[in-house]
N, C-alpha and C positions, 0 to 999 in steps of 0.2 A: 773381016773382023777376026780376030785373036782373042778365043779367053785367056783366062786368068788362070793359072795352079800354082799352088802352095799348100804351107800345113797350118792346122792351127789346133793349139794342143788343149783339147779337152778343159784338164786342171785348172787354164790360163782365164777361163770364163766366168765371172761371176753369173753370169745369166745365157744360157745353150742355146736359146732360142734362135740364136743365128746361124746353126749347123743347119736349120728346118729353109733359108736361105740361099743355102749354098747345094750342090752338086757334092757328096762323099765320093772320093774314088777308091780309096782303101783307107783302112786305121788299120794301125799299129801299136801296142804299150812296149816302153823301154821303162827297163828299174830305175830309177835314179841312183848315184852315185853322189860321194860329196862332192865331187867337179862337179854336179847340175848346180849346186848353190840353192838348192828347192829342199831344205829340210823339212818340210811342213807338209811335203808328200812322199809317197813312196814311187811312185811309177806316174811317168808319163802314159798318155794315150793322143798319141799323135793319128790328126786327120788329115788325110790327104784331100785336097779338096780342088775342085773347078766353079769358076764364076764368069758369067758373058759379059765380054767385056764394058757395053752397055749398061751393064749393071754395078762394076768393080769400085768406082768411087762412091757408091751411097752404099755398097755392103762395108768399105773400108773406114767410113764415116762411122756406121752401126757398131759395127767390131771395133771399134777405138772405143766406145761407152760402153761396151758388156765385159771385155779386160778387166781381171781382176785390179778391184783398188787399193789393195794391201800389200800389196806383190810386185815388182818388177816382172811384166814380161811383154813379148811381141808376139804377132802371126802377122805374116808376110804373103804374097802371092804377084808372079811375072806374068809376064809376057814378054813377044819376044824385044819388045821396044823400052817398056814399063816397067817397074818395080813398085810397088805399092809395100811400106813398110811401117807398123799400122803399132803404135805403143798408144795404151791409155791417154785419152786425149790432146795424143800426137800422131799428124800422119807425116810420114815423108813420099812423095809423088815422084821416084828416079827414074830420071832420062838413062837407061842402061848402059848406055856409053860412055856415063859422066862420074866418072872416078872420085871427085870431089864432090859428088853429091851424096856419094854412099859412104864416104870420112865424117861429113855430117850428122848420118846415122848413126852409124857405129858410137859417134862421141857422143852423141843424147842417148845411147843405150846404154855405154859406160857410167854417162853420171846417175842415171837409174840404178846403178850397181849389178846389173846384168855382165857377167863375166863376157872379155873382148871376145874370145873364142869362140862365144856362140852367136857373136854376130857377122856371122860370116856371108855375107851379099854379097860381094864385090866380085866376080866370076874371075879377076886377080888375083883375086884371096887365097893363099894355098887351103884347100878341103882342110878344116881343122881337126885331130885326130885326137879321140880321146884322152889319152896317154900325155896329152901338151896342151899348155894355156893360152899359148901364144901363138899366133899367127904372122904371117909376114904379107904385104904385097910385091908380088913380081913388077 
């Protein structure tokens, strides 16, 4: 078995109780800038986090309902097969091979108004760099 790691950003929570859940392997805060499109904060704190994989569809279930409800946002976590990409009572379950499963994603993240560039899964995906909104696939 293969767990799970990803982040999930603090601020994104309406209810934390799911940190108590998960495995923390480090946090981080970033400032916000107006590229985050999160006027309503100032600073992320981003969690890095592990989950067994045994366990990864019912914590991604939980984490889709403690997501803020006023807000557009995600938290995500892989493996090396999986992707579990987890928006406010949306999940997406990606075969990591399947290029068109993660074009799906990205378009329900956009019509949430979540800027394309942060939704960067797709290991195609050029790494998105601050400084640019725009991503490309190879």
């Amino acid at each position: 078995m293969a767990n799970f790691v990803g982040v999930i950003i603090d601020e994104s929570l309406e209810n934390k109780d799911i940190l108590k859940k998960v495995k923390i392997l480090k946090t981080k805060t970033e400032e916000v800038t107006g590229k985050h499109k999160t006027p309503w904060i100032r600073h992320w704190t981003l969690h890095t986090i592990e989950i067994p994989e045994h366990r990864a569809g019912d914590i991604a279930k939980e984490l889709s309902s403690k997501l803020d409800s006023k807000h557009a946002w995600y938290a995500d976590f892989k493996n090396d097969s999986t992707h579990f990409i987890i928006f406010r009572s949306k999940i997406f379950k990606v075969n990591r091979a399947e290029k068109e499963q993660y074009l799906d994603a990205v378009k329900y993240g956009v019509s949430l108004g979540i800027p394309d560039y942060q939704l960067d899964f797709f290991p195609g995906i050029e790494e998105w760099k601050r400084r640019k909104c725009r991503r490309t696939f190879k």
